[in-house]
C-alpha positions as CSV (number, residue, x, y, z in Angstrom):
1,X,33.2,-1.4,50.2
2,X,30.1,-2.8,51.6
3,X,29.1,-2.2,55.2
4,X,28.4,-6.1,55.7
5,X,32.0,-6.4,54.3
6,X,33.5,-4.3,56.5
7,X,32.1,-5.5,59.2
8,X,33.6,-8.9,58.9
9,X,36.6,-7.8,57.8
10,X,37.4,-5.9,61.0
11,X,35.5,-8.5,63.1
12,X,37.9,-11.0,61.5
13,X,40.8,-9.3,61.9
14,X,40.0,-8.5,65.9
15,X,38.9,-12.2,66.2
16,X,42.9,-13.2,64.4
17,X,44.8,-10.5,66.3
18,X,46.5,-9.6,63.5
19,X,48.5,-6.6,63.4
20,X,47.8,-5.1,60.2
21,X,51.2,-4.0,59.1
22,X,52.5,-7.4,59.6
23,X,53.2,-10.9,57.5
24,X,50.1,-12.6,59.3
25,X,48.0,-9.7,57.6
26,X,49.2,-10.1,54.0
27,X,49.0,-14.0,54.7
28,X,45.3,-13.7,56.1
29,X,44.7,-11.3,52.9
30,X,46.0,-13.4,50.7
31,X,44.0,-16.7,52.0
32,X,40.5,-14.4,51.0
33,X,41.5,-13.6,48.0
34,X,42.4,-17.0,47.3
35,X,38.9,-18.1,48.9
36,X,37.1,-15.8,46.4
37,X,39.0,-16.8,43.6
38,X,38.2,-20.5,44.3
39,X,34.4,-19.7,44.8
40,X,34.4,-17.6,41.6
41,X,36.1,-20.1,39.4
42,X,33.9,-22.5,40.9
43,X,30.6,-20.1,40.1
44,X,32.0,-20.1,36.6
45,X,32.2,-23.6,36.2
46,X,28.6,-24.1,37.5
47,X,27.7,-21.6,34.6
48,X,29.5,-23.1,31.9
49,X,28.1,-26.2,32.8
50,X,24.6,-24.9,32.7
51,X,24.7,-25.2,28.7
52,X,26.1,-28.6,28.7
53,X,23.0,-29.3,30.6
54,X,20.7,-27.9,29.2
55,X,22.2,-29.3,25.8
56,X,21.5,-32.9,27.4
57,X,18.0,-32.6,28.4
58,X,17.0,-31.5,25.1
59,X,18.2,-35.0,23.5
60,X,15.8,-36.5,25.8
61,X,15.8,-39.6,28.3
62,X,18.6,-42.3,27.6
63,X,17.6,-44.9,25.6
64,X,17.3,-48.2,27.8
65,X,17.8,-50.7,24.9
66,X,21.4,-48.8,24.1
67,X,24.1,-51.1,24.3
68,X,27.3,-49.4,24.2
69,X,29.5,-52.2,22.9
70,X,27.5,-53.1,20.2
71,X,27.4,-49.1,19.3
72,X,31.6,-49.4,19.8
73,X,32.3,-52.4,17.8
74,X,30.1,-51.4,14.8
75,X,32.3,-48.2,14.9
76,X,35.3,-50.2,14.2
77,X,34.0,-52.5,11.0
């Protein structure tokens, strides 16, 4: 584990005053974990995302002329 991790994680724990054999210790663990899943399924989203757009600055600037109903209603004839 890294050092830097270390040291929060036993700074955090002295801060919480959690005995680490008990429920408040398995609780705190399992608040992190959930924390770093959040912020790695939230890192993945930013990457998937990235292609999207980069996909949508290669069609260019919107047209400002586009009207969206007309483009709708000449679907449907």
């Amino acid at each position: 584990m890294d050092d830097d991790i270390e040291r929060l994680r036993s700074l955090l724990l002295a801060m919480s005053e959690v005995d680490v054999e008990g429920v408040k210790y398995r609780e705190l663990r399992a608040q992190l974990i959930s924390e770093l899943v959040r912020m790695r399924a939230e890192q993945d989203l930013l990457e998937r995302l990235r292609s999207v757009q980069d996909q949508v600055e290669r069609i260019g600037a919107r047209d400002p002329d586009f009207n969206l109903k007309d483009f709708m209603d000449a679907g449907w004839e």
